[in-house]
Structures are given as structure tokens and as C-alpha cells.
N, C-alpha and C positions, 0 to 999 in steps of 0.2 A: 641633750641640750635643746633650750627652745629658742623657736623664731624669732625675733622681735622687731618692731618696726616702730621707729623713732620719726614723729613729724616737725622736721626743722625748716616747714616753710608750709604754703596752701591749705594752712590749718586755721580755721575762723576770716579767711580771707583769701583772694581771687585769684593774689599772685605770689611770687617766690617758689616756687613747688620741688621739695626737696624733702625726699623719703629715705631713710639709711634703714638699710636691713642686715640685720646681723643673726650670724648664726655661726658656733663654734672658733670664735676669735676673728671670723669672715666680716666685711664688709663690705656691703655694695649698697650707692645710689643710686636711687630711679627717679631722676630728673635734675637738675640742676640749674634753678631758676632765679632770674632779680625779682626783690621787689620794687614794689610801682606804687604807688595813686599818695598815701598820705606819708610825711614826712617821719611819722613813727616807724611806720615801714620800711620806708626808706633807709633809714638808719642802721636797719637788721643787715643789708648790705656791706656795712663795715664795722660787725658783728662778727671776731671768729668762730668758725665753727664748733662743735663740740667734741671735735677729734682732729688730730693732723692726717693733711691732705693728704700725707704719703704714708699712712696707714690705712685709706683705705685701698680695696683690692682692684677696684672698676666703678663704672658708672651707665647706668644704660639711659637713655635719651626717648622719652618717648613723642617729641617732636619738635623741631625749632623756634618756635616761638620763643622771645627772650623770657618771658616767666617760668620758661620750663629751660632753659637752654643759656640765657644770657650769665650765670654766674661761674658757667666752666672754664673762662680762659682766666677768673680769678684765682681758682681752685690748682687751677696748671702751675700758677703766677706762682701761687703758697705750696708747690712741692709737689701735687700731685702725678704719682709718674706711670697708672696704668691706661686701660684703652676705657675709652667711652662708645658703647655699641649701640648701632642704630641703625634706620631702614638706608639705603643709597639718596630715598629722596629728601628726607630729614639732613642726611651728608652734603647734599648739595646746597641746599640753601643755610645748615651754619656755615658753610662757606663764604657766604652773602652778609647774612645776618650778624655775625661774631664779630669779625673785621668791620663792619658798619657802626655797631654798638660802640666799641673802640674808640673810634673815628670822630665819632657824635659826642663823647666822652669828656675826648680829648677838645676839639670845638670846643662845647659849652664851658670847660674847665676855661680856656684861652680866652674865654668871651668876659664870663665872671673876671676875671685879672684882669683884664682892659677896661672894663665899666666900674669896678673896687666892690661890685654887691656882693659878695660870697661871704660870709662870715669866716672861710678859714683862709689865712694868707700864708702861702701862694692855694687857690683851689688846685686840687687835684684829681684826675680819674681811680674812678674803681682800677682800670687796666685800659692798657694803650691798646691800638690798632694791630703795632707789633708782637705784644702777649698776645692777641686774639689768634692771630695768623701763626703763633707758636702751637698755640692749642690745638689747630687743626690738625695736628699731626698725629693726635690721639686718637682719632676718631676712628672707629674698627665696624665695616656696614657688614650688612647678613639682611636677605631679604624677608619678606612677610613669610610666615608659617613655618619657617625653617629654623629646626631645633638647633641651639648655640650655646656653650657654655662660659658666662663669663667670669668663673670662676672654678676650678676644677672640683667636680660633683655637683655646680649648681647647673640646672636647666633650666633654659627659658625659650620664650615663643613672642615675634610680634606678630599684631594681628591689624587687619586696617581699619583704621577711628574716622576715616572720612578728614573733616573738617579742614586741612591742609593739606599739600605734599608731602607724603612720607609719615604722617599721623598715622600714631598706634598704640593699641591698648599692648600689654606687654605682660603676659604667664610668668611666674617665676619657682622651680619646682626645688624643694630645699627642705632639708630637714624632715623629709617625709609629706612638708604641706606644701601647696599651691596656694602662690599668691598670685591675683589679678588685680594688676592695675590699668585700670579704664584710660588715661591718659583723656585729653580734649574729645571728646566723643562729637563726633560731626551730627549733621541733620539727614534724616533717609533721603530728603527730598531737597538737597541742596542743589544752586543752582550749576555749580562748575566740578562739586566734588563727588563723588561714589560716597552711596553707604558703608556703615561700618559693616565687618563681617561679623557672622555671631561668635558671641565670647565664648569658650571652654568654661569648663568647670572649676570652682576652686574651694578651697578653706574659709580664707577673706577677701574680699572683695575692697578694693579702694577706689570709689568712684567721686569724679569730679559733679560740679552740685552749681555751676555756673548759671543756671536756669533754673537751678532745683526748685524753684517757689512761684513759678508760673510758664504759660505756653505760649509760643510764636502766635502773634493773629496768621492768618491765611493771606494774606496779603501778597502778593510776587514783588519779589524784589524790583525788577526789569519797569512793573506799571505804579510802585511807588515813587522808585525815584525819576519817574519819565515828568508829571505834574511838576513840582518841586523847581528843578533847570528849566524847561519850557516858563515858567513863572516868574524866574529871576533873569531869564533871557529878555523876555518881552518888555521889562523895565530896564535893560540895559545895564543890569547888575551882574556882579561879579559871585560865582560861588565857588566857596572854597569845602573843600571835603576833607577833613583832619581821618587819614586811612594808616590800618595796619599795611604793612609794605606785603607779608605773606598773605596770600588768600582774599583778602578783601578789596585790598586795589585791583586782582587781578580782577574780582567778581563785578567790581563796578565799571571798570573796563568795559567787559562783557556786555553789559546791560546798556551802557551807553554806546555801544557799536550796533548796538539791538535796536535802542531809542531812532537811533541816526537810520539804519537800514527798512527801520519804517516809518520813515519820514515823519516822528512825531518830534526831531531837534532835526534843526536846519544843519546841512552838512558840511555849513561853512560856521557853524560854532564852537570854536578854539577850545583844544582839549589840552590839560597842561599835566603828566605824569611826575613832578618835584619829587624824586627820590629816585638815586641809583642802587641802593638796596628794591625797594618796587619794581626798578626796569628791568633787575639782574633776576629780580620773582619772577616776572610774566616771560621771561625767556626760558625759563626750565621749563612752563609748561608743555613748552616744544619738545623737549629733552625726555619728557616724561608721558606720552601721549602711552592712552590704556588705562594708567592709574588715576585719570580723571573723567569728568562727560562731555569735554573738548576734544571735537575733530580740528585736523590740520589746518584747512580752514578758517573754523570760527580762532583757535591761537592767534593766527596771522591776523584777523580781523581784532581781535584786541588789542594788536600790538603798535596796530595801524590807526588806530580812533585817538589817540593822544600824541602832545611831541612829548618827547623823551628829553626830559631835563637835566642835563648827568653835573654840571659845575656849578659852583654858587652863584659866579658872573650870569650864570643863563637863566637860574633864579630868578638872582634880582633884575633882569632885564623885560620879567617878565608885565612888570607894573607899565611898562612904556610901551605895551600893546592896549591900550585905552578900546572900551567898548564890552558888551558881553564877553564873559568868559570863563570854563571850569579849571579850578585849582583842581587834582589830587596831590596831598604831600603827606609824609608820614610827620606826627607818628597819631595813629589813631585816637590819641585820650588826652592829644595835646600835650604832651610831658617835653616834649623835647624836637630838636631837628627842625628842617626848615619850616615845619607848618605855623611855628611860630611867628616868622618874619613876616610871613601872609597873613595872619591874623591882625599883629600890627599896622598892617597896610590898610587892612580892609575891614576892619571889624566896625569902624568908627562911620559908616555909611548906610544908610536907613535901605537904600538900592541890594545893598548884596546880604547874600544867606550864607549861612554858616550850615552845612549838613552833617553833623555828627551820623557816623555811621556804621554802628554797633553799641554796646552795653559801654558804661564809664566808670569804671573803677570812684569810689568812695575818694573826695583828697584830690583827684585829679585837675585839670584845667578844664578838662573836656564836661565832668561833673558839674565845676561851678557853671557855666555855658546850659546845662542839660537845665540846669534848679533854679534857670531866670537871674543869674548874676546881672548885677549890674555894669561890674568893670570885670577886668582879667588882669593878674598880675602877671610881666611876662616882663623877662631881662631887669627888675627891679623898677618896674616903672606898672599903673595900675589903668589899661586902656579901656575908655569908655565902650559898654557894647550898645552900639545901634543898629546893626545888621540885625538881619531877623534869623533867628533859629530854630531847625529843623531837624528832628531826629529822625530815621530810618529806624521801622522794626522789624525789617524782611531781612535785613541781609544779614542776621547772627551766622557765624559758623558753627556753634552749638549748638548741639541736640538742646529742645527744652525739656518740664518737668516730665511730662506725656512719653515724650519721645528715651527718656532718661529711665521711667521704667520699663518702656518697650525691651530696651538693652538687657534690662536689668532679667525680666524674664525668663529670657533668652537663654541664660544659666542653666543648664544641666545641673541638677538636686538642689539642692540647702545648702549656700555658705554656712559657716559656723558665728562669723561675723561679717558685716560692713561697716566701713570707715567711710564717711561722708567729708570731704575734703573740695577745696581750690573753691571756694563759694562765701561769698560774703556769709553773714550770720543767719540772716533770716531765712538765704536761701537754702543753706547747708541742711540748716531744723527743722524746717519745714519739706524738703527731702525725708530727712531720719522719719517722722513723723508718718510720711507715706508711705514708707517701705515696711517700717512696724503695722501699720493697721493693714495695709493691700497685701503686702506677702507674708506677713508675719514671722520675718528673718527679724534677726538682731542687729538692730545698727547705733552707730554713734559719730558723733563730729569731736573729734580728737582737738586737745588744746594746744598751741602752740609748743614743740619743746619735749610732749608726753613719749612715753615711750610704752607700748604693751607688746604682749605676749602674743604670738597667734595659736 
């Protein structure tokens, strides 16, 4: 009986990352992700799967982000009734993240019904707050490098990917073959997370291609975004930071505690963290010290550089602090949640910046903003942009292309194949491209849907 492995998601695109591997009537997931940025995508969302959920056996998780992570408590919803395995640190924050998603779901659904713009009457979520909080119950941890099987006679391994809490590339030994799947693969040189470790050997290789088609400039994150606030302070302007709530608000955090403790932002310049999924991030890094490059300390001093905005009232309370002042709110690509309301507020003012601060999915809000839009469509209404906007290219949590084949090297002998996956198109191909002339391994970027052999 052969391997096979079926790409029902992060196939010719950045998000949804859902891989079914099958072998001998066996199935297992490795990842379980929404998608995001354009409305075709989106769509895949309320798309059933191409199996029932309570046929398959497991699911392993190779990190919390909702593109890998967000479509499990649908999966629960539609019958699914075994464990989803993952690292403790990935454990704690779907805890965060699942029930937020929910939440945010549920919100936006309530919002659309009150304004009439949703085209379907009544709007409804993918899954409630409540499904999400069901789903946790599935969730089965096992730490880094330590052999698990989630399925009897399969064997697997996670390994750590950097990029997150609890981020990991994930062995999976079956049928005779080894599959490795890369999962989010972090940056060597990141600034609050640990390198990846090196990968094991395998059959096929599934690697993520988010940067596949170009490299980080050298830039530090800490001395790009220090110019940028210092710029929109000294005119009295307001900047808003549209952040992922894992990993990236903590990191700017960071940097702006960094800014402030060498007196290059005055220490009386109002820091605003808008997300209780974000504030419930930056408190595991306490929870989690070793597995990152934060001492106790610098945690506390991150935690300490922002207020902590946890109710909507405190939110919107925030507009009537008049004078300089940093937003962070999620969600990073603008798609959702309060960073919206902030944009609303403030976008329409020549005084404040808008700092996108990471990559923006194709279709996104945060894309039209990146491409020189003119207006933003947001709650069904099209708001003039006249803030000035500013991208960050320090603070990715991905490895780039460079860095992508450092990994790749790393490999003990010759896959037989690589799957270039979770990358837009040009960057997936141009990946493939590199890996055929520099190593001269076989690779491909798998269609939506396909299913091959290992």
C-alpha cells in the first residue's frame, strides 16, 4: 500500500494549510488551517471536505496560527472525534487563539446583521466561541523530539521551526517512508524566537515557500521601526500597527520597550496593545521562558511598554486620549477584529501612519493599503486613505528564500521528492526552481485538491 498525500489547502497559496495523508484505510491531517486574503479563498472555508470528519484517525498541528490551526474547531463541529497532537506551546496559545477566532466570528457575523451588508441573511460564523472551546478538548501535547504515535504503527517527531511558540516542523514515519513536513520555519536570526533545529532525513519533503522568491534586507527590526513612531510622534500623529496577535505583537512590543529604554521614543508615548488574544500571547512568553531569546526581564519589560486593552468599551475609549499615540491591534492583514475600528478612526488624517508589519496576503485589506489604495472598504462603507503608509521588512517571522535553503540542506541524503507549498505562486516556483538547479533534488508545487503518491 502506498503513501499518499492529498493538498486540501496551502497549495498555489499562503493560507488554509491542510495536508491528509493516507495510508492503508489510515488518515491523518497535518494542519488544519482557514483560509484568508481573497474572497475565492475564502469561500474554500464553507467548502466540505473531501472526507467525513469522523473518518479521519487524527490530526497533528504544526503550529497555532489560524492558517494552520483555525479550521479545527469546524472539523470538531462536522464530527471529528479523535486527538489533534502538538507541541504544549502550540496547546497554549489554541487555547487563546481558537476561542478568539470564534469570538471575532461571531462579532463580525452580529455586526453584518445590524449594518444589513452581508449578502447572506441572517450572516453566520464558520463556528462559535463555544465550538472552539469544545475543540480544545481534542488537543493531545507530546514535546519536541519525542517519538509519538498518532496513529497505531504510525511514527512521528516534532522538531522546533522557530517562528512562534511551540512552532514545528513535524517527521512522519509510515509505510516504510518518512514524511517531513517543514511547517512555518522561523528566521536563524530572529528577534525573540530560537532557531529551527536541524531537520532529519526523509522520502518527501513538504516545505513552506512564504518567502520562497526573495530575502530579508539586513535591516533590525528594533532600528526600523524606531524612525517611522519617532516621525509620526513629532507631528502629533497617531500610528496604528495592524499585528498578528502570536509572535509579532509580542516582537514589536519588544522593540518598542527597546526604542523607549534608549531613549530614542519618549517614555511618556502612549502604547495601546487592542487585542486580548495578543495580551493572552505575550503572557505565555512567561509561561514559556527557554523556548525563546527572552529573559524574565526583558517578558516583564514587554508586557509593561503597552496598556492592555482587553473590552471593546476600552477600545473605543481609546480615540478620547487626543495627542500622539501607538495603536497595536490585530489582525495583521486587516481582515478582521478591532484593527478595523482604528483604521476607520484614523486612516482619513494626513498626521497618522498606518505601519503594516509583515508580508499581506493577495485580496487582503492590508494588501490594498500595501498597493497605494486609495480608499479601504471596511463594514460596507469605502474609507478615504490619507494617513501615510509604512511597511516594515524586518520583522517577518519566516525564514526567507536564503534562509529556506539553509534548511533545506540541512537534510541528511536525497529526498525522493519535495512539495513546495503555503506560498503564493511566484514564490512557491521560484522556490521549485531553486531547489532543482542548487540541489538537484526533485520538486514541485502541488495543485489545489491533487493527491500523489510518495
Amino acid at each position: 500500500m502506498s503513501v499518499q498525500i492529498t493538498f486540501l489547502g496551502g497549495a498555489g497559496t499562503v493560507t488554509g494549510s491542510k495536508f491528509l495523508v493516507q495510508h492503508d484505510g489510515q488518515r491523518l491531517l497535518v494542519d488544519c488551517g482557514l483560509f484568508q486574503g481573497y474572497k475565492q479563498l475564502r469561500l474554500r472555508n464553507r467548502t466540505p471536505l473531501p472526507f467525513e470528519p469522523n473518518h479521519l484517525q487524527a490530526v497533528i498541528l504544526t503550529h497555532a496560527h489560524l492558517d494552520h490551526s483555525g479550521y479545527f474547531p469546524l472539523l470538531v463541529k462536522e464530527g471529528f472525534k479523535g486527538k489533534a497532537w502538538c507541541t504544549p506551546g502550540t496547546r497554549d496559545l489554541c487555547n487563546i487563539l481558537l476561542p478568539d477566532s470564534g469570538h471575532i466570528q461571531e462579532e463580525d457575523a452580529a455586526f453584518a446583521n445590524r449594518k444589513g451588508f452581508s449578502k447572506h441573511s441572517p450572516a453566520l460564523p464558520l463556528y462559535t466561541e463555544e465550538d472552539a472551546l469544545l475543540s480544545l478538548k481534542h488537543l493531545k501535547t507530546v514535546p519536541p523530539l519525542r517519538e509519538f504515535e498518532p496513529i497505531r504503527g504510525w511514527k512521528a517527531r516534532f522538531y522546533g521551526a522557530g517562528h512562534i511558540l511551540g512552532a514545528s516542523s513535524v517527521s512522519i514515519e509510515v509505510g516504510g517512508k518518512r514524511l517531513l513536513f517543514s511547517g512555518d520555519l522561523g528566521r536563524p536570526d530572529d528577534l525573540i524566537m530560537l532557531p529551527p533545529d536541524p531537520p532529519p532525513g526523509a522520502d518527501a519533503v513538504i516545505i513552506e515557500s512564504t518567502y520562497g522568491d526573495r530575502d530579508h534586507p539586513p535591516d533590525n527590526l528594533i532600528d526600523e521601526l524606531g524612525p517611522l513612531l519617532e516621525k509620526v510622534a513629532a507631528r502629533g500623529g497617531v500610528a496604528v500597527l495592524p499585528v498578528f496577535a502570536v509572535g509579532r505583537a509580542q516582537a514589536l512590543l519588544h522593540a518598542i520597550a527597546e526604542l523607549k529604554q534608549q531613549k530614542r521614543l519618549p517614555p511618556s508615548l502612549p502604547v495601546y496593545l487592542d487585542s486580548p488574544m495578543a495580551i493572552h500571547s505575550t503572557e505565555a512568553f512567561t509561561q514559556h521562558l527557554g523556548e525563546h531569546r527572552l529573559n524574565a526581564a526583558q517578558c516583564n519589560a514587554m508586557a509593561k511598554v503597552a496598556k492592555m486593552v482587553r473590552t471593546p468599551d476600552e477600545s473605543k475609549a481609546i480615540a478620547n486620549h487626543h495627542g500622539p499615540k501607538v495603536i497595536l491591534a490585530a489582525s495583521g492583514m486587516a481582515t478582521g477584529g478591532r484593527v478595523l475600528h482604528h483604521l476607520v478612526q484614523y486612516l482619513g488624517n494626513h498626521r497618522n501612519m498606518v505601519i503594516l508589519t509583515g508580508y499581506q496576503a493577495p485580496g487582503t485589506r492590508g494588501a490594498t493599503l500595501a498597493n497605494g489604495g486609495a480608499s479601504l472598504r471596511i463594514h460596507g462603507q469605502d474609507i478615504a486613505v490619507r494617513a501615510e503608509i509604512a511597511q516594515l521588512h524586518s520583522s517577518s517571522a519566516h525564514a526567507d528564500a536564503g534562509q529556506l535553503m539553509q534548511w533545506l540542506r540541512a537534510i541528511p541524503g536525497q529526498p525522493h521528492r519535495v512539495f513546495v507549498v503555503h506560498g503564493d505562486q511566484d514564490a512557491s516556483d521560484t522556490l521549485r526552481r531553486r531547489i532543482e538547479n542548487e540541489l538537484r533534488w526533485h520538486a514541485m508545487v502541488p495543485e489545489h485538491g491533487s493527491t500523489w503518491a510518495v
